[in-house]
C-alpha positions in Angstrom: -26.9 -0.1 15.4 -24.8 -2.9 14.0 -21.5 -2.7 12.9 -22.0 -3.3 9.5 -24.1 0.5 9.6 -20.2 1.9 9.1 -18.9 1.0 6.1 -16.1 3.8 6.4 -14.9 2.1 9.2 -14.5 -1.1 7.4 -12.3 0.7 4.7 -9.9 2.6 6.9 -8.8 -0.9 8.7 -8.8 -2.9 5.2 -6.4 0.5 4.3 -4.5 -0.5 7.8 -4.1 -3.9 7.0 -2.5 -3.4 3.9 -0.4 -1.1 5.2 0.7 -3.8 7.9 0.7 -6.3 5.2 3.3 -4.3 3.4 5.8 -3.8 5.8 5.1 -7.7 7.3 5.7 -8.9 3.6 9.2 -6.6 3.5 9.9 -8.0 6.6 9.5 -11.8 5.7 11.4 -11.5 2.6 14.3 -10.5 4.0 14.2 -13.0 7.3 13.6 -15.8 4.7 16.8 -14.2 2.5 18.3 -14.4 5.8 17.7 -17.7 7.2 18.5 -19.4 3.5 22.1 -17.6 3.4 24.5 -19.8 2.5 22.7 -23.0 2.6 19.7 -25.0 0.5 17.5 -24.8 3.1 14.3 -25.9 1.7 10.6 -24.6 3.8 10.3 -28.2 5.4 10.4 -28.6 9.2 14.3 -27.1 9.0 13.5 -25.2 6.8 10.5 -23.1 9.1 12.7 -24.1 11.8 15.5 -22.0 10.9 12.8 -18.9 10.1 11.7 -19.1 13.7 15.4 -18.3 14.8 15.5 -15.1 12.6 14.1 -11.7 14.3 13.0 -10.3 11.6 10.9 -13.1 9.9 9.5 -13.2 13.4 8.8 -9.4 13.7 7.4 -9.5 10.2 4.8 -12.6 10.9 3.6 -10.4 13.9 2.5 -7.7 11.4 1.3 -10.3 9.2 -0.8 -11.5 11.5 -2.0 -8.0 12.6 -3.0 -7.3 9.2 -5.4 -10.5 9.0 -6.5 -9.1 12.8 -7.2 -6.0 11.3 -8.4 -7.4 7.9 -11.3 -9.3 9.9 -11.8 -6.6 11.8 -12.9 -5.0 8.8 -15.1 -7.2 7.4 -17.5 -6.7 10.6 -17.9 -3.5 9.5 -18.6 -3.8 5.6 -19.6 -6.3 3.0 -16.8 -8.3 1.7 -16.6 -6.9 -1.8 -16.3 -3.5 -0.2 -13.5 -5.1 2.0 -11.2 -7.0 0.1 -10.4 -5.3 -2.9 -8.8 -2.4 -0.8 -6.3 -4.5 -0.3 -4.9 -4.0 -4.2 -3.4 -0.9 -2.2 -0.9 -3.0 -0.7 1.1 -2.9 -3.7 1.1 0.8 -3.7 2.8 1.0 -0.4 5.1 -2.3 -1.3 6.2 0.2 -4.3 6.6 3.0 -2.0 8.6 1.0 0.4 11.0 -0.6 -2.3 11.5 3.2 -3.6 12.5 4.2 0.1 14.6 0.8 0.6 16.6 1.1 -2.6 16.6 5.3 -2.6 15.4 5.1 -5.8 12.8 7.2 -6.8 9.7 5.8 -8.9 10.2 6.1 -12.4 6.9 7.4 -14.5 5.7 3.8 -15.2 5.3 2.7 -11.5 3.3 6.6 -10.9 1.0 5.9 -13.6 0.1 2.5 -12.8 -0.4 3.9 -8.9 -2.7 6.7 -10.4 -4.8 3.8 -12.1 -4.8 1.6 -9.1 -5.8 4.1 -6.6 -8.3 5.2 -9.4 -9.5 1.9 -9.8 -9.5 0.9 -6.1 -11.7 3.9 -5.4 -14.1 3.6 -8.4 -14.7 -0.2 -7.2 -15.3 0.4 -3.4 -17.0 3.7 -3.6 -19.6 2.1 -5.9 -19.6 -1.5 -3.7 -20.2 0.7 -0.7 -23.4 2.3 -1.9 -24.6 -1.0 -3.9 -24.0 -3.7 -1.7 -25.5 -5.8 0.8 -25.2 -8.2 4.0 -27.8 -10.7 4.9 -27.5 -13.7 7.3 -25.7 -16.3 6.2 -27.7 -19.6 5.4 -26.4 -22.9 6.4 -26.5 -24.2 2.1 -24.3 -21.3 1.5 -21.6 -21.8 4.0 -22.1 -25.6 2.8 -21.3 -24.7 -0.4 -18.4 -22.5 0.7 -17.0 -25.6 2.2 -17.5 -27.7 -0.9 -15.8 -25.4 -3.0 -13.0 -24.9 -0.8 -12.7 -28.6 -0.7 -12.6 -29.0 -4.6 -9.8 -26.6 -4.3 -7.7 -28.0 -1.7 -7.9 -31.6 -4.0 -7.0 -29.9 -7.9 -4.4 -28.2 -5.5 -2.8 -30.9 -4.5 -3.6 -33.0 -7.3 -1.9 -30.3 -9.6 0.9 -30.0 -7.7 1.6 -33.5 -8.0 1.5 -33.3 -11.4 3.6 -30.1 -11.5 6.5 -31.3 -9.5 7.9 -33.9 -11.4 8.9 -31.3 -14.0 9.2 -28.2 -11.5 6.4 -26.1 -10.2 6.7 -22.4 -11.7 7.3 -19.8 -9.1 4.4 -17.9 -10.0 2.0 -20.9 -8.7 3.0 -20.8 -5.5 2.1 -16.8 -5.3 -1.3 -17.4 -6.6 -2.0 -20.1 -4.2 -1.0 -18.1 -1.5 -3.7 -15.2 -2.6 -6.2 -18.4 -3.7 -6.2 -19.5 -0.1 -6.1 -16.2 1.5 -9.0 -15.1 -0.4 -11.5 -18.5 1.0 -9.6 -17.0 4.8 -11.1 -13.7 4.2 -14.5 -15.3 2.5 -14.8 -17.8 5.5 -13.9 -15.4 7.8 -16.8 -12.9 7.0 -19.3 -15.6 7.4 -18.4 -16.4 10.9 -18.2 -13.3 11.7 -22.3 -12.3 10.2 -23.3 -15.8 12.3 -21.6 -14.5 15.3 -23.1 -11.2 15.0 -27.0 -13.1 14.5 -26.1 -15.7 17.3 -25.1 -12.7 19.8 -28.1 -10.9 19.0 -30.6 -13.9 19.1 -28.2 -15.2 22.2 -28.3 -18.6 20.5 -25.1 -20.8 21.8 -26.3 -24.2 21.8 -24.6 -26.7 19.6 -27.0 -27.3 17.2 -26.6 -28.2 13.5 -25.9 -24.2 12.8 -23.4 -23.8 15.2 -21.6 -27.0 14.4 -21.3 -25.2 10.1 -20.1 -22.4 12.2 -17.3 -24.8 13.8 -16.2 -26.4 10.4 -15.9 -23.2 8.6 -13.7 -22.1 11.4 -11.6 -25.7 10.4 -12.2 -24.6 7.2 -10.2 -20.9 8.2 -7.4 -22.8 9.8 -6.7 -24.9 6.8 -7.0 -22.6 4.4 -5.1 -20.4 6.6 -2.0 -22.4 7.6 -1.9 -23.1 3.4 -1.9 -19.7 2.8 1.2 -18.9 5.1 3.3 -21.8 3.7 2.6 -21.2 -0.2 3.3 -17.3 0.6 6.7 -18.0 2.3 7.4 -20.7 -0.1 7.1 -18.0 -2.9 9.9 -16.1 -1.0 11.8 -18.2 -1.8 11.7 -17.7 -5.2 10.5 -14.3 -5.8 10.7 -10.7 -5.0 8.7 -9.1 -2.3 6.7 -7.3 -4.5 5.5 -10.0 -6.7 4.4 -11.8 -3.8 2.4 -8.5 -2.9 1.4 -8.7 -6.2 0.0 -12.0 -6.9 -1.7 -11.6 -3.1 -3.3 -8.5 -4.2 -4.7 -9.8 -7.5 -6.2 -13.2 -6.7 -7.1 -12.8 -2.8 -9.4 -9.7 -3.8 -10.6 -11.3 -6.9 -11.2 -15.0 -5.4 -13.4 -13.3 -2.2 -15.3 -10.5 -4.3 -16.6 -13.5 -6.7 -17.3 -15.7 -3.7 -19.3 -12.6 -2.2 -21.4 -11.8 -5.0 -21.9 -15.3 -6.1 -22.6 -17.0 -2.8 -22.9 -14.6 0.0 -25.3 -12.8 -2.9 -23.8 -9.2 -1.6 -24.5 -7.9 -4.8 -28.4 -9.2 -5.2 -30.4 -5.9 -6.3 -27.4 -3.8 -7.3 -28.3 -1.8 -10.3 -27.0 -3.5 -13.9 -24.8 -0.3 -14.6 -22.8 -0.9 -11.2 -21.3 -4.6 -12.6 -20.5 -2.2 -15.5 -18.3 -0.2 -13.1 -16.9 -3.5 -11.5 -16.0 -4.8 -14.3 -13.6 -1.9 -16.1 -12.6 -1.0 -12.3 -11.5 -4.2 -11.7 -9.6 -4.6 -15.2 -8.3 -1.7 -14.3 -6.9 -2.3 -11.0 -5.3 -5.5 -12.3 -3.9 -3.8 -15.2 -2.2 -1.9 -12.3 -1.0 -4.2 -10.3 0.6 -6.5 -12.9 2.2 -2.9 -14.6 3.7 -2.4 -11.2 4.8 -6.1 -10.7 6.3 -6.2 -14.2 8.7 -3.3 -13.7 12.4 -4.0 -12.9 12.8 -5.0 -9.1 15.9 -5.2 -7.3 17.3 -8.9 -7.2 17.2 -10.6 -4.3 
């Protein structure tokens, strides 16, 4: 039976890794906090340098990475937009962690907008789960993929440029973070479906397949290593829980329209389910920005 036959499986580590993403993200904040103390330490080479002294940046980008581990994980065992949008329960946990950090209890805002994001969340992946399917991916699609992700990576930098000579907003360097993330997740599950028909066809030559297979997995490290940088960058310059936020709103959103678009995970779901997507989705965003609106501690 493949892997992908256990779709409950899939949620409980997407459920794991945003509980490791949580506490990693906690963790980070307050190493890069830390590290900056007392100086203008900017994230270049000092800058990551000086992170790489602090325990607790270090401790937290172990968890980080454990969450991605497990994130992946997950993915061989359910479609991606089963997956990823479990990952909007990150900011549930980030608001139950800031409550226990602070010992201040949630006020009735932050409870309602949980309600609707676990509401949401399970409205959206209970339908996904019973709706949605995974097919080999072709060697056009992961070209395309890779096109798409190169577009991005030059109105990125192209739009930075722009942005910098009068200041880049801190809010753009949270959704890049979740932009990038979300083409790691999307890229990720596409190795991982081409592994899965190599090993079962025992096909390891290097042929013109394999070799896609090898650029997407340039493709993970790029997008990958962009992901980390933007997401520390942001920091820098806003709470933890935005961050979670932002990550929570565009990583999910980013790989579910990839999936159903590209990966065609979607292709024969019944029209009433996009119906469900749709106000589960607004829903779950309403959430998350409800949550990252309310009154946070300052740094």
């Amino acid at each position: 039976m493949e892997l992908s036959s256990f779709p409950i499986i899939g949620i409980a580590l997407a459920v794991l890794s945003a509980a490791l993403l949580t506490v990693g993200n906690h963790l980070q904040s307050v190493g890069v906090e830390r590290a900056s103390r007392g100086s203008s330490t900017s994230l270049g080479a000092a800058g990551f340098w000086a992170l790489a002294r602090t325990p607790v940046w270090l401790l937290g980008s172990v968890l980080f990475g454990l969450a991605i581990l497990a994130q992946l994980a997950a993915l061989a065992f359910a479609p991606l937009i089963v997956v990823q949008p479990v990952g909007v329960i990150a900011l549930v946990f980030a608001s139950a962690l800031t409550a226990v950090v602070t010992r201040r209890r949630p006020s009735s805002a932050e409870i309602v907008a949980i309600l609707v994001a676990v509401a949401s969340l399970a409205a959206f992946v209970g339908v996904a789960a019973a709706v949605s399917v995974q097919t080999t991916i072709t060697d056009r699609e992961l070209i395309l993929i890779l096109i798409i992700l190169l577009v991005v990576l030059t109105v990125t930098f192209a739009g930075l440029a722009l942005l910098r000579r009068h200041g880049i907003p801190p809010v753009v360097y949270v959704v890049l973070g979740g932009l990038f993330a979300g083409f790691v997740a999307t890229l990720g599950k596409t190795v991982i479906l081409r592994v899965q028909t190599a090993w079962a066809s025992r096909d390891f030559s290097i042929d013109d397949t394999n070799l896609l297979t090898i650029a997407c997995l340039v493709g993970i490290a790029v997008a990958g290593a962009l992901s980390i940088y933007f997401v520390q960058t942001a920091h820098t310059v806003s709470n933890p829980q935005t961050v979670v936020a932002g990550l929570t709103i565009v990583d999910p959103f980013v790989a579910v329209i990839l999936g159903i678009t590209v990966l065609g995970e979607a292709v024969g779901a019944p029209l009433w389910s996009f119906g469900v997507f749709a106000v589960a989705g607004a829903g779950a965003m309403w959430a998350v920005w409800r949550l990252a609106s309310i009154t946070q501690p300052s740094r």
